[in-house]
VONUGU-494295 format. One record per residue: residue in three letters; residue number from 1; x, y, z of N, C-alpha, C, O, CB in turn. Coordinates in steps of 0.2 Angstrom, whole numbers, plus 5000, padded with zeros to 4 digits. Glycine has a CB too. Layout:
<site ala; NUM; <X; Y; Z>; <X; Y; Z>; <X; Y; Z>; <X; Y; Z>; <X; Y; Z>>
...
! end
This chain:
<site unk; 1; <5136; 4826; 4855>; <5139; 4821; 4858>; <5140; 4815; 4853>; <5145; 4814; 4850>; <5136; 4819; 4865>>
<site unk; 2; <5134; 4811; 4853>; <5134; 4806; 4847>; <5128; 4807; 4844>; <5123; 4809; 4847>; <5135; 4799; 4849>>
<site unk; 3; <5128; 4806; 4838>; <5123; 4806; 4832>; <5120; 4798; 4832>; <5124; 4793; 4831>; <5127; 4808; 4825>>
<site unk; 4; <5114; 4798; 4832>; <5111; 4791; 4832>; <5107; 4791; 4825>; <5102; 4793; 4826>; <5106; 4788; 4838>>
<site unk; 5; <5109; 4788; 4821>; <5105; 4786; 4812>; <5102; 4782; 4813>; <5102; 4778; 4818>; <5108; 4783; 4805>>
<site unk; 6; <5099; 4783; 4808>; <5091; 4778; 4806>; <5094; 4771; 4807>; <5091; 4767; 4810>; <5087; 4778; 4797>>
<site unk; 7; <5099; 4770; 4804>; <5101; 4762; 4802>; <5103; 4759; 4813>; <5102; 4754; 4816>; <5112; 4764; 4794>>
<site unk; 8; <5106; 4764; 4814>; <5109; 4762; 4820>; <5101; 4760; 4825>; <5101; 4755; 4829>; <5115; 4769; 4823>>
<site unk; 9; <5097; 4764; 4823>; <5090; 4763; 4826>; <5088; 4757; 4824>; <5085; 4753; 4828>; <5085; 4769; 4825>>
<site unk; 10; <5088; 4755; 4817>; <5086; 4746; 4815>; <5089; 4743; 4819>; <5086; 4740; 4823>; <5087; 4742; 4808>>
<site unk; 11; <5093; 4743; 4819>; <5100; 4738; 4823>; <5097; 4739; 4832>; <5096; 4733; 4835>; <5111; 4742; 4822>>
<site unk; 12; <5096; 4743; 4835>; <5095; 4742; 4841>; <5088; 4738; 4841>; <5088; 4733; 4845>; <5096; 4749; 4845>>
<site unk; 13; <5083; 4740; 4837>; <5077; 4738; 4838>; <5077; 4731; 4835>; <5073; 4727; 4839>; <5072; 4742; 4834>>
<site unk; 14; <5080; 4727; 4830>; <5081; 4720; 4830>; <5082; 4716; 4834>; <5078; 4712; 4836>; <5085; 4718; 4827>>
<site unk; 15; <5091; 4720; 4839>; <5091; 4716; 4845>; <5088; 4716; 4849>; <5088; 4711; 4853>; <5095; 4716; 4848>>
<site unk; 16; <5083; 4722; 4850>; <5081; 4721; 4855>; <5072; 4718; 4855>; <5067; 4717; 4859>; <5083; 4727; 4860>>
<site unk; 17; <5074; 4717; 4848>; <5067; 4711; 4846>; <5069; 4704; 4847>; <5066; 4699; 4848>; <5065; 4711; 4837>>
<site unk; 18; <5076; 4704; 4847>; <5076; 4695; 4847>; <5077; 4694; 4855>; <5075; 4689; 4858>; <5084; 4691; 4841>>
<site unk; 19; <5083; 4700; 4859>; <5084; 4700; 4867>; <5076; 4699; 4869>; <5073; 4693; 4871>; <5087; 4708; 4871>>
<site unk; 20; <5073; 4704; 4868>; <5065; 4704; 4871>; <5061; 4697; 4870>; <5059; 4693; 4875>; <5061; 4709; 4868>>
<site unk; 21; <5060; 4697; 4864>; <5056; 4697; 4861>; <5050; 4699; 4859>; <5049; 4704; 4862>; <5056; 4694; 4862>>
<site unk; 22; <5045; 4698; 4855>; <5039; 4699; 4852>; <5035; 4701; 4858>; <5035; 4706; 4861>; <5037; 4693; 4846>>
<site unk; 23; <5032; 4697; 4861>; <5026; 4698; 4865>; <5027; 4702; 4870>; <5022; 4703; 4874>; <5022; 4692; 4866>>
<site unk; 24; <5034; 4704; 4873>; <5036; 4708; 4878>; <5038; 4714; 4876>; <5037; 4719; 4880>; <5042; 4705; 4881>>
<site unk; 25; <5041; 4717; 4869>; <5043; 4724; 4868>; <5039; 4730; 4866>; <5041; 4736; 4866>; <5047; 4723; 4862>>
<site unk; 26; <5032; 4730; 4864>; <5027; 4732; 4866>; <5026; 4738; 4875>; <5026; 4744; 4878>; <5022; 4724; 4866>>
<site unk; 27; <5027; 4729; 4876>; <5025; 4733; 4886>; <5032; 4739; 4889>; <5032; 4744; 4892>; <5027; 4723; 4894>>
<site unk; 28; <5038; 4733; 4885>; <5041; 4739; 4888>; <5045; 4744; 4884>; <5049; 4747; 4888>; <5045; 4737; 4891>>
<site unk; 29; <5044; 4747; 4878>; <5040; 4752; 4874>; <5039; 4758; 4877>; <5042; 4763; 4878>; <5034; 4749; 4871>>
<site unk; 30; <5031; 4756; 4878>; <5027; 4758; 4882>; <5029; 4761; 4890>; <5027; 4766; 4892>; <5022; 4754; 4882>>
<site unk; 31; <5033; 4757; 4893>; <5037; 4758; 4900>; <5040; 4764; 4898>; <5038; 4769; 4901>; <5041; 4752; 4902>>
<site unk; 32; <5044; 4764; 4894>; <5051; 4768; 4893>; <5047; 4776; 4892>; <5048; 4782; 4894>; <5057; 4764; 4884>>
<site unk; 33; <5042; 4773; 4888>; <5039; 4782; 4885>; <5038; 4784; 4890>; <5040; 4790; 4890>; <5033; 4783; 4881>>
<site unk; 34; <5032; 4780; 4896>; <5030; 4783; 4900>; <5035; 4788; 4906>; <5034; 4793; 4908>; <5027; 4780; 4903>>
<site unk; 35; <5041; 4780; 4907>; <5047; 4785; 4911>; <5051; 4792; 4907>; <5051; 4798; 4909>; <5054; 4779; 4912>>
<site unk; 36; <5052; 4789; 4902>; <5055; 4797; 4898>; <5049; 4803; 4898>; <5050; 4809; 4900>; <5057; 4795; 4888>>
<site unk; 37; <5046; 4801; 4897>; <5042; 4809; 4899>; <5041; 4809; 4906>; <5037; 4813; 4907>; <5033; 4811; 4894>>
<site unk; 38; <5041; 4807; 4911>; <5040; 4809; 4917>; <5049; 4812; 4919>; <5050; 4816; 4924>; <5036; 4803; 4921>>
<site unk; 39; <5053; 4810; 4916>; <5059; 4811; 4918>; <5061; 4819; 4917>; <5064; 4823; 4920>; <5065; 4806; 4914>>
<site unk; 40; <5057; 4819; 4907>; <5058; 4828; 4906>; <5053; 4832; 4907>; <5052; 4837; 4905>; <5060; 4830; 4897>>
<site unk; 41; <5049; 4829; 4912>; <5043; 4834; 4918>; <5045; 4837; 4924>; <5045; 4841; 4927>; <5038; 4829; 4921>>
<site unk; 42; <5049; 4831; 4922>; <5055; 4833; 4932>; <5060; 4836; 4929>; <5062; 4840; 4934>; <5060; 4825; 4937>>
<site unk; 43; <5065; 4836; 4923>; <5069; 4839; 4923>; <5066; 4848; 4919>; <5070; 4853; 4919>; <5075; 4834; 4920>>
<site unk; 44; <5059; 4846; 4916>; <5057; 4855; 4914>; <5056; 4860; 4922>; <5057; 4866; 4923>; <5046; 4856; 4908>>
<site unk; 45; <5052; 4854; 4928>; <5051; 4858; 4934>; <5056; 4860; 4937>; <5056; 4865; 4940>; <5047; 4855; 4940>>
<site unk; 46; <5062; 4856; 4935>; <5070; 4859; 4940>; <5072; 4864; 4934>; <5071; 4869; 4937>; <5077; 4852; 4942>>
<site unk; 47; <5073; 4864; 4932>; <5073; 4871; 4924>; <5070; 4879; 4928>; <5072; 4885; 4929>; <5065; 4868; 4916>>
<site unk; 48; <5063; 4876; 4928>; <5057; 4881; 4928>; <5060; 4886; 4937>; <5059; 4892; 4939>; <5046; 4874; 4928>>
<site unk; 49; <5062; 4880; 4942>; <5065; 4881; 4949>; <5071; 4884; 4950>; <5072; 4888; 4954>; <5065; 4874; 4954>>
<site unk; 50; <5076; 4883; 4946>; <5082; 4888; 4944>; <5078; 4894; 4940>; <5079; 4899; 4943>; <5088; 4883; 4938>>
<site unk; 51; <5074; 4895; 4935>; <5073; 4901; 4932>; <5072; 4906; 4938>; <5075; 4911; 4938>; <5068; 4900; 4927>>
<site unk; 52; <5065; 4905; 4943>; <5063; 4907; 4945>; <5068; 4910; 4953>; <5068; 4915; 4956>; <5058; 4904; 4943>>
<site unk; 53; <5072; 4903; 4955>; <5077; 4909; 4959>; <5080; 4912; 4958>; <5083; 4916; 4962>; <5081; 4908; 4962>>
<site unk; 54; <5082; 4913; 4952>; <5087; 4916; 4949>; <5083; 4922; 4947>; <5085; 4924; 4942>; <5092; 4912; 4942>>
<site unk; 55; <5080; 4923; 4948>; <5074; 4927; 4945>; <5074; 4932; 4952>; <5076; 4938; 4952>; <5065; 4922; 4945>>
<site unk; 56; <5071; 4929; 4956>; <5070; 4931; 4964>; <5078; 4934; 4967>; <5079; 4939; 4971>; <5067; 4924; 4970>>
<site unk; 57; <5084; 4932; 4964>; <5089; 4933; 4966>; <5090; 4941; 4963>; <5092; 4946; 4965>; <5094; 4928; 4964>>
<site unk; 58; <5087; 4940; 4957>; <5090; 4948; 4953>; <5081; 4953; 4956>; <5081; 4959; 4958>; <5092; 4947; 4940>>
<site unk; 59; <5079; 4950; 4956>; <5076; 4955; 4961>; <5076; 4958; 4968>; <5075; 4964; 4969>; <5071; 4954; 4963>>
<site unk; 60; <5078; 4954; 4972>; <5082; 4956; 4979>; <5090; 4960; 4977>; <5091; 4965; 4980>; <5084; 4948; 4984>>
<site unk; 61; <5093; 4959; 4973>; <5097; 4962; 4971>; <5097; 4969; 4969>; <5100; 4974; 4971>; <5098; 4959; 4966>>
<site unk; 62; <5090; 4969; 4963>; <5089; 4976; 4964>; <5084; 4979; 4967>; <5081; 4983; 4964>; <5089; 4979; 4960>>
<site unk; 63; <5083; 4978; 4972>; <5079; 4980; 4979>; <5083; 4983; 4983>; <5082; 4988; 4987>; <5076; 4973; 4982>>
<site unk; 64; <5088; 4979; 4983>; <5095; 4979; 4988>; <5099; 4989; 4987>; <5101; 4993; 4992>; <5102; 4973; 4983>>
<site unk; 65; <5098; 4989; 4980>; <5101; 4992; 4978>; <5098; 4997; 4977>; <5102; 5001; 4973>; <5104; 4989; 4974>>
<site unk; 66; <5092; 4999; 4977>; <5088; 5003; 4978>; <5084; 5007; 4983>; <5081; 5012; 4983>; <5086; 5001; 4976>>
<site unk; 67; <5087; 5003; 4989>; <5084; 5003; 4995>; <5094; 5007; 4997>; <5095; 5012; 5000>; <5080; 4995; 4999>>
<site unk; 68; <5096; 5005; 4994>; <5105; 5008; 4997>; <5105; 5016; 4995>; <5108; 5020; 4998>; <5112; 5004; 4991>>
<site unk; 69; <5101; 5018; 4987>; <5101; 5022; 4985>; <5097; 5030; 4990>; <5097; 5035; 4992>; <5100; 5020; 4979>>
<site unk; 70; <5093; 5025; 4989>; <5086; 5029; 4994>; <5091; 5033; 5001>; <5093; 5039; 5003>; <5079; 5020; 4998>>
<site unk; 71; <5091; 5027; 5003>; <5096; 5028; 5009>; <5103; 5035; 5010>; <5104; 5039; 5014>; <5100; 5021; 5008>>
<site unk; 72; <5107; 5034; 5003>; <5111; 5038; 5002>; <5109; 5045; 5002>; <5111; 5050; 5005>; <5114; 5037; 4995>>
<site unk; 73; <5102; 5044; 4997>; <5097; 5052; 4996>; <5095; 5055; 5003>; <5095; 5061; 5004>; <5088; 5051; 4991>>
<site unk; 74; <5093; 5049; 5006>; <5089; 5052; 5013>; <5093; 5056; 5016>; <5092; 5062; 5017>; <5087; 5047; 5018>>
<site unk; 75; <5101; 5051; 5017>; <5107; 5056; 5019>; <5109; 5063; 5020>; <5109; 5067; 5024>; <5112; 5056; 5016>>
<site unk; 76; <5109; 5062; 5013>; <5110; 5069; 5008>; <5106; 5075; 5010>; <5107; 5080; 5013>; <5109; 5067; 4999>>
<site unk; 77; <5100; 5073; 5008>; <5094; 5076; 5012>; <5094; 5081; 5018>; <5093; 5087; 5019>; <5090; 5071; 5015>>
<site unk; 78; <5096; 5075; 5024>; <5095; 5077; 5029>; <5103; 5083; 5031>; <5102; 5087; 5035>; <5093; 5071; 5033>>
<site unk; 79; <5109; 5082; 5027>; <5114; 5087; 5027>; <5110; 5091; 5025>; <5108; 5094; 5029>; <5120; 5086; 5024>>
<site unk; 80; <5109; 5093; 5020>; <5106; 5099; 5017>; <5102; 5102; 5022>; <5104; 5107; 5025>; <5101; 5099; 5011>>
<site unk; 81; <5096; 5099; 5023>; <5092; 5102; 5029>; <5097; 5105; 5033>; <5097; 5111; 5033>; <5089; 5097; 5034>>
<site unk; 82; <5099; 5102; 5036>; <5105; 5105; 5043>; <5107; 5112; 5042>; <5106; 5117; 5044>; <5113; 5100; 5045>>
<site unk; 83; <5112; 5108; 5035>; <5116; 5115; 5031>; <5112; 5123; 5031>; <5114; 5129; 5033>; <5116; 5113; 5021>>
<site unk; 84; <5105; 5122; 5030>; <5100; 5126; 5029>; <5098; 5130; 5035>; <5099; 5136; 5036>; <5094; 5123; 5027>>
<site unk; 85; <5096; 5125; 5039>; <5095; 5126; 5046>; <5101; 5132; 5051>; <5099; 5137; 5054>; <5095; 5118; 5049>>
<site unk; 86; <5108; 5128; 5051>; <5113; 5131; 5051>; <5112; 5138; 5049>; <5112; 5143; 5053>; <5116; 5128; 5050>>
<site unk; 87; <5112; 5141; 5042>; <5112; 5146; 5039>; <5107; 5149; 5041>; <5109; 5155; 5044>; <5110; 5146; 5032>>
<site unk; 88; <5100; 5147; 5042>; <5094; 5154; 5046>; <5095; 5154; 5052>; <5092; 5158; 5054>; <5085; 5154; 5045>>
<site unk; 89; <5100; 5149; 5059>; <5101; 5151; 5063>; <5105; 5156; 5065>; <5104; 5160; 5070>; <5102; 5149; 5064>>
<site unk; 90; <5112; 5156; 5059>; <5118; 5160; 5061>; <5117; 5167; 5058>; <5121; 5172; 5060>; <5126; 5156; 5057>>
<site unk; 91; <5111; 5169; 5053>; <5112; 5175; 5052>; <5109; 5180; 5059>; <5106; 5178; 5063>; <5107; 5177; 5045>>
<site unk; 92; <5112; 5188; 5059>; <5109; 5189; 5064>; <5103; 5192; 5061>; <5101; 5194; 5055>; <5111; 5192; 5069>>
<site unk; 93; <5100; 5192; 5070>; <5092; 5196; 5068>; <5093; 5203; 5069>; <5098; 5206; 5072>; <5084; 5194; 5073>>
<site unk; 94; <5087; 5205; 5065>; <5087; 5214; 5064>; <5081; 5214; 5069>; <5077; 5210; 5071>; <5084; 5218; 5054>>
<site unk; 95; <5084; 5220; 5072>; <5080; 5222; 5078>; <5076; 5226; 5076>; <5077; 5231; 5073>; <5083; 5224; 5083>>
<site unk; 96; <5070; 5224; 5080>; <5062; 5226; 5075>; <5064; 5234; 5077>; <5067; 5236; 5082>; <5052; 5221; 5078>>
<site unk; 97; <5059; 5239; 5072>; <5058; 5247; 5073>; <5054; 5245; 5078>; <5052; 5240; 5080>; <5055; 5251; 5067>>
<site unk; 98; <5054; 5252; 5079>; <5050; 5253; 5086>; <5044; 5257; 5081>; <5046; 5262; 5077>; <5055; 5259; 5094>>
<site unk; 99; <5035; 5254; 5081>; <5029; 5258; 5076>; <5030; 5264; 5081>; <5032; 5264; 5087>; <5018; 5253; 5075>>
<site unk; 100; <5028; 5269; 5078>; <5025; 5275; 5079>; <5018; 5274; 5077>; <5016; 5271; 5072>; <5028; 5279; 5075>>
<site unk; 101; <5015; 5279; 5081>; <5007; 5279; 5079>; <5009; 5288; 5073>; <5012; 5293; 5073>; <4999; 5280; 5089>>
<site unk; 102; <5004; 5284; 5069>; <5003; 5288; 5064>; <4996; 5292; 5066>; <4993; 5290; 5071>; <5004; 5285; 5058>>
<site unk; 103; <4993; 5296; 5062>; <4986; 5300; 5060>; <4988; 5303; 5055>; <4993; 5306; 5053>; <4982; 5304; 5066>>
<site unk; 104; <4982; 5303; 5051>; <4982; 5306; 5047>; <4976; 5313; 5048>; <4971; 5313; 5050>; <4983; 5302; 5042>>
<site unk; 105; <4979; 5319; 5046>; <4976; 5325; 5045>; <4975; 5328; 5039>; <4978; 5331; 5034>; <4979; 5328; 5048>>
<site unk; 106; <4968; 5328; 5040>; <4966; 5331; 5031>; <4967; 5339; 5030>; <4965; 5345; 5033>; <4956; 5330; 5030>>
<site unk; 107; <4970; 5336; 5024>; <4975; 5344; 5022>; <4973; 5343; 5014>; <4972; 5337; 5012>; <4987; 5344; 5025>>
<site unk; 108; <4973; 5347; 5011>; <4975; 5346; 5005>; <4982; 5343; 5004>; <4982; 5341; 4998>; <4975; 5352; 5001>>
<site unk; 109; <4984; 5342; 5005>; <4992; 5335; 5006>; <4990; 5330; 5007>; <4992; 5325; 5005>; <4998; 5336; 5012>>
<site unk; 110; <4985; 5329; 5012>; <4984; 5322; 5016>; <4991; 5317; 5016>; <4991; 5313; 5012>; <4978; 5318; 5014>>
<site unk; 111; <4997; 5320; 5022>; <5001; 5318; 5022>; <5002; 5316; 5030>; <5000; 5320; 5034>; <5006; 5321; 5019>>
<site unk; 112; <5004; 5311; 5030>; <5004; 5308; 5037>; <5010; 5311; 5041>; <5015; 5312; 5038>; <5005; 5301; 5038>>
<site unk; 113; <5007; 5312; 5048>; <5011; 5315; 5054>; <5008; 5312; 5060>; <5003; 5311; 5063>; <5010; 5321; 5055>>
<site unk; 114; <5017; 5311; 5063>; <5018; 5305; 5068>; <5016; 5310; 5073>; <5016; 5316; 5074>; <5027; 5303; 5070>>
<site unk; 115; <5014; 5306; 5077>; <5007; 5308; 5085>; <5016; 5306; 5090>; <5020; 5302; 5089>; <4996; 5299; 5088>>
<site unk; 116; <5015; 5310; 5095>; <5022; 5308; 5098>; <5019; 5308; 5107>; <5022; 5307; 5112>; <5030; 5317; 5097>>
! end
């Protein structure tokens, strides 16, 4: 913006040695310092209060957007299931054999024969 030199700094501190004076510029010196650092205390805490919403914003953000995704999967998910479900409904069923009792008879074969 503007550039303040050494020289320009004598010159404000004269005048405001001869405005003030001597036994007053001390006090308010001292005044100014104290206000200026409390000013860039207040203006590091409003800094620090933007950083951190802006913080919380891109977290909810991708919270948002994560929770959307989730959502989509769940979807997806639950078509499939169905899809699946559908499929072992629509096949048909095989109509069970009817067991036969077997025994077996000792033969040199020992091959099984159905008892009727």
């Amino acid at each position: 913006m503007f550039e303040v030199g050494f020289s320009e700094i004598i010159v404000i501190v004269v005048v405001a040695l001869i405005v003030i004076g001597p036994d007053k510029l001390p006090k308010l010196a001292r005044t100014y310092g104290l206000l200026y650092g409390r000013v860039q205390r207040y203006i590091s805490g409003v800094k620090q209060d933007i950083d951190r919403q802006v913080a919380l914003d891109t977290m909810k953000k991708a919270t948002a957007d994560a929770q959307q995704k989730l959502l989509s999967m769940q979807a997806s998910l639950m078509e499939v299931h169905t899809e699946i479900e559908d499929m072992v409904i629509a096949q048909p069923v095989a109509k069970p054999v009817p067991v036969t009792e077997v025994a077996y008879v000792e033969s040199a074969q020992a091959e099984p024969v159905a008892i009727k």
